[in-house]
C-alpha positions in Angstrom: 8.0 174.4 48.9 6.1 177.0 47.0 2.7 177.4 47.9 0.0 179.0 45.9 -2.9 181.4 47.4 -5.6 181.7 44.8 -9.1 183.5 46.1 -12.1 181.3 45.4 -14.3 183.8 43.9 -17.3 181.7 42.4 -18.0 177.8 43.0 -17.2 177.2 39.4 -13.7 178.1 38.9 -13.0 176.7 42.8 -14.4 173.5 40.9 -12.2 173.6 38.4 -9.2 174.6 40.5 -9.8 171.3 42.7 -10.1 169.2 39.7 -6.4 169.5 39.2 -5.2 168.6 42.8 -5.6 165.5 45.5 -7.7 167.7 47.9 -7.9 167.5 51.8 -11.0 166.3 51.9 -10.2 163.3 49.9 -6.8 162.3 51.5 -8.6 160.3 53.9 -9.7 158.2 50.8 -5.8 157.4 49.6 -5.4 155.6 53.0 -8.5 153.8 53.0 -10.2 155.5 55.9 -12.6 157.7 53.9 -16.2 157.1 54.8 -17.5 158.3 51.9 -14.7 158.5 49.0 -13.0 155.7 47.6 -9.4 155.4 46.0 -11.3 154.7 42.6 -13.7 157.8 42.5 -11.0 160.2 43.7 -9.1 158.1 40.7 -11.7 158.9 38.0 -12.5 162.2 39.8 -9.0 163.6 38.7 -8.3 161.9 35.1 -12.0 162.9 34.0 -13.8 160.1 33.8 -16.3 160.8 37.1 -19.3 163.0 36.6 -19.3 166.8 37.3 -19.6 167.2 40.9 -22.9 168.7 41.7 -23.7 170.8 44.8 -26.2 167.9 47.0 -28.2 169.5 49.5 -26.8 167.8 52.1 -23.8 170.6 51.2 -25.5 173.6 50.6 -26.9 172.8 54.6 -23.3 171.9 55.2 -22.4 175.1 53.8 -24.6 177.1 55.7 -24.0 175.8 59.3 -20.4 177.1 58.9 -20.7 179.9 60.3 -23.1 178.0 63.4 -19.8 176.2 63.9 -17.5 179.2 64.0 -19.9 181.1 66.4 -20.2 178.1 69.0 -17.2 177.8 68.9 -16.2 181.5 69.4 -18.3 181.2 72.6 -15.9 178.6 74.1 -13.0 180.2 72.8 -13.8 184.0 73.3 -9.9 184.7 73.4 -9.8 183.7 69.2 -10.7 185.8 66.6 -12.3 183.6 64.0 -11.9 184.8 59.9 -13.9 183.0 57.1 -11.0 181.7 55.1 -11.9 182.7 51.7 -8.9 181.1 49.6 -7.4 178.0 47.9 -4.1 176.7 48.7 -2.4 174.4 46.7 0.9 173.1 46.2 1.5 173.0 42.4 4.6 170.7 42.2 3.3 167.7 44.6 -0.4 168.8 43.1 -1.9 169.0 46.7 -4.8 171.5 47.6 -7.4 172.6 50.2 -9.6 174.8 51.3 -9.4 175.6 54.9 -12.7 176.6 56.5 -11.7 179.2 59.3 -8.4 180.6 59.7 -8.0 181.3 63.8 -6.0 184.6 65.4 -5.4 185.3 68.9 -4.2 182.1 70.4 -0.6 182.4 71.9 0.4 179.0 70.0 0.1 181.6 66.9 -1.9 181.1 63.2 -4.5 178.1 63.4 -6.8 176.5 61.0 -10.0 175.6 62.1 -11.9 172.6 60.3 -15.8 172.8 60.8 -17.4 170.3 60.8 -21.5 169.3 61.6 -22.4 165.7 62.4 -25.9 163.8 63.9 -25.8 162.9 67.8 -25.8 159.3 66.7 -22.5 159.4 64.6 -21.0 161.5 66.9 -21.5 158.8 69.5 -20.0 156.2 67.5 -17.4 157.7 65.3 -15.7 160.5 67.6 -13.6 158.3 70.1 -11.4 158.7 72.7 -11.5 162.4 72.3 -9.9 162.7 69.1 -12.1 163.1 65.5 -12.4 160.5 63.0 -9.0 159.5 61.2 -10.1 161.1 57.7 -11.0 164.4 59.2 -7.6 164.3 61.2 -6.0 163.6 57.9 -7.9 166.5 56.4 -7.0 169.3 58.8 -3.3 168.0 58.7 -3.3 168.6 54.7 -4.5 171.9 55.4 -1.9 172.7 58.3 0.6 171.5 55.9 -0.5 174.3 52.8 -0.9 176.9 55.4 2.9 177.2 56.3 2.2 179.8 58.6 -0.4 178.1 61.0 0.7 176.3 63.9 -2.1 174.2 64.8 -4.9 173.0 63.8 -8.4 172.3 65.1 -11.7 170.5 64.0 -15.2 171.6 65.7 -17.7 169.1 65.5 -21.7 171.3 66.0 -24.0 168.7 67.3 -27.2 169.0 65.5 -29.4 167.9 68.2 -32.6 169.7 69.1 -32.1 169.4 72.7 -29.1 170.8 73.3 -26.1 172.7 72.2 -23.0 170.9 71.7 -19.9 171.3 69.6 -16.9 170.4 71.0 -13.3 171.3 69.7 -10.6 169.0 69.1 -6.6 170.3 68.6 -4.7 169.1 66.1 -0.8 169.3 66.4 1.3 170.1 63.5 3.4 166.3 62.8 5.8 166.5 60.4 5.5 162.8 60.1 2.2 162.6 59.5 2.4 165.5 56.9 5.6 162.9 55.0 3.0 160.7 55.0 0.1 162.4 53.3 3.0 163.9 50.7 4.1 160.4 50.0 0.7 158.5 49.7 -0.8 161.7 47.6 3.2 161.2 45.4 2.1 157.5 44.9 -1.6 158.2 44.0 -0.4 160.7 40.9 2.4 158.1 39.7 -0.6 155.3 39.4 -2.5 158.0 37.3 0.3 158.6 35.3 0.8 155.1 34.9 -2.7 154.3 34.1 -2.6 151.7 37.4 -6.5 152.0 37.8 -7.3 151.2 41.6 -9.0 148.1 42.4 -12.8 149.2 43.9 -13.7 149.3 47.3 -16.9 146.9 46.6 -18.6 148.5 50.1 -18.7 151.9 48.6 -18.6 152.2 44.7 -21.3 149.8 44.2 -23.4 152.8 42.0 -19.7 153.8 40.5 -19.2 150.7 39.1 -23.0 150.6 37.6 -22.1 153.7 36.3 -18.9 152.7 34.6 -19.5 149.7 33.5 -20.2 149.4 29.7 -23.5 147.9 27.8 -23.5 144.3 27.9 -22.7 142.7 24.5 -26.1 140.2 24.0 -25.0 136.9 23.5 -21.3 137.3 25.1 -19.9 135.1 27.3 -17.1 135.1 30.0 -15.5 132.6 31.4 -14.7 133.0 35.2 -12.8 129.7 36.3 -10.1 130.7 37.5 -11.6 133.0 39.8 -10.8 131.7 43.0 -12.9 134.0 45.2 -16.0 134.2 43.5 -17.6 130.7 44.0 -17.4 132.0 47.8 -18.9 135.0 47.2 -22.0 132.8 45.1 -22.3 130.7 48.0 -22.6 133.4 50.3 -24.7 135.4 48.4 -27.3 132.7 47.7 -27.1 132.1 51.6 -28.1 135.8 52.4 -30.9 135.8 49.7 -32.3 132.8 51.2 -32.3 134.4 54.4 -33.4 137.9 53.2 -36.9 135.7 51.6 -37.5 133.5 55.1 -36.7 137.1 57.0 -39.5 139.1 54.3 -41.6 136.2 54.6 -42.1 136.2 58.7 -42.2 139.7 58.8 -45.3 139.7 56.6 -46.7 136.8 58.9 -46.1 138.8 61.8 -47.7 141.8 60.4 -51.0 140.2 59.6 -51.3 138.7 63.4 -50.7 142.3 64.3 -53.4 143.8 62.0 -55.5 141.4 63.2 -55.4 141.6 66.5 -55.7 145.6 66.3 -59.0 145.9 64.5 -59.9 148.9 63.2 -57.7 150.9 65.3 -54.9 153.1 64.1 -52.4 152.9 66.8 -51.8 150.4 69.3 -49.0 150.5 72.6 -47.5 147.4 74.5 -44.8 147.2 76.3 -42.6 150.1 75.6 -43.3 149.3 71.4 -46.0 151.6 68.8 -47.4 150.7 66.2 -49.3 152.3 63.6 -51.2 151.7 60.5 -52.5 154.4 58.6 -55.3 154.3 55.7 -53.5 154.1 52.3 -56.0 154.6 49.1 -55.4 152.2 46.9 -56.6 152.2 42.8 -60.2 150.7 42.6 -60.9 148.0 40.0 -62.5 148.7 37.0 -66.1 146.9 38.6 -65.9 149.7 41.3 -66.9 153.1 41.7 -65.3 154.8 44.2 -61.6 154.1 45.7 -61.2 151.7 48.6 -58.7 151.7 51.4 -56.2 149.0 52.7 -54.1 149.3 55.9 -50.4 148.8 56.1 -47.6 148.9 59.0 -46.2 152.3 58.2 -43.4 152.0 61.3 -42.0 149.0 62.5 -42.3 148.8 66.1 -40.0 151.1 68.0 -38.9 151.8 71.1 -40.9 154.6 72.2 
């Protein structure tokens, strides 16, 4: 296995260099455990029919809490010595690539690859189990450990953003050659369905604005006969279900609401039993018989728990 070291020297050309390769950070989306990527954007993503990827700002913050990461994590490690990786790794015959984060030196284990990663208190809570990071990013790191043939082990660090206090814990990940047969195999079956044209069914939970995107102009007057679809008289039934549930659900919220403004008056906030609520002025357009603007009141925050 020949691996290739290239060093990413502007965002454009990394772009490009990605374009070509399944990715670590998509692997988890092959094996259908990708919170964010499906199997049919990573499809479309590498036979050129996605959009460009654009930098979100969501990334650029990403970006530059790195190096947050790296130092809280130096602090509970102060026996590594923590180095920006600054290079693409990519295996050009099984077309696999990634780009590790942090590269870490000093541990008696030897060469490790430290994954950073920055996540809110209430994900963490729910998503980062039994000691051990959610399954994608596992997958992720593994990818990388597998490109960097010198590392020995892995790790992810996951930086709390909470404004209370500091937290980023750091979770090892063991080299498995198993697991790395598996990626090699799954990413193996993912360029033969390319080649083949096999287009991946969607995952309907998360390429709802893909498939909007895709999809071409309607032809007016064109009809399509769906008979012999056996699932989608359920799907009508449920549907119609949850709408009619959604309008009795809108419809006793607004009830509620106007007992609530009622009962407050004319003032702003109001506190009962562990719930606020607040109503702020909103200026409204004034009708063409009036001469100045008038104000209505609305529920501006639901009742929390305060």
């Amino acid at each position: 296995m020949t691996i290739q070291r290239i060093p990413v020297t502007d965002r454009d050309s990394w772009l490009a260099m990605r374009k070509q390769d399944v990715t670590a950070s998509v692997v988890g989306a092959l094996f259908g455990c990708h919170p964010y990527e499906s199997l049919l954007r990573v499809y479309l993503d590498k036979t050129g029919e996605s959009e460009p990827e654009e930098q979100s700002a969501f990334l650029q913050w990403r970006l530059i809490l790195e190096s947050a990461v790296a130092a809280a994590v130096q602090i509970q490690r102060p026996e590594w010595k923590i180095v920006k990786a600054t290079e693409y790794l990519r295996d050009p015959v099984a077309r696999i690539g990634a780009t590790p984060d942090f590269y870490i030196h000093g541990d008696p284990r030897g060469l490790g690859v430290l994954q950073a990663k920055t996540v809110a208190p209430k994900q963490f809570r729910e998503d980062w189990q039994d000691d051990q990071p959610p399954f994608w990013i596992a997958l992720q790191n593994a990818t990388e450990l597998m490109l960097e043939t010198k590392a020995s082990f892995g790790a992810v660090a996951a930086l709390v953003i909470s404004p209370y206090k500091l937290e980023c814990p750091i979770f090892d990940i063991p080299r498995h050659p198993g697991v790395e047969k598996r990626i090699r195999d799954a990413v193996a079956d993912f360029w033969t369905a390319v080649d083949w044209g096999n287009v991946p069914e969607p995952d309907y939970s998360k390429d709802a604005e893909l498939i909007a995107a895709i999809a071409p102009e309607p032809i007016e007057g064109k009809r399509i006969d769906l008979t012999g679809d056996n699932m989608l008289p359920g799907l009508l039934a449920e549907r119609a279900g949850l709408k009619a549930e959604w309008k009795s659900a809108e419809a006793r919220i607004e009830e509620i609401d106007a007992e609530i403004k009622f009962k407050m008056g004319d003032a702003e906030i109001a506190t009962i039993d562990g719930f606020a609520i607040t109503f702020k002025p909103q200026p409204r357009k004034a009708s063409f018989s009036a001469r100045k603007k008038r104000s209505c009141r609305r529920l501006i925050r639901s009742p929390v728990w305060v």
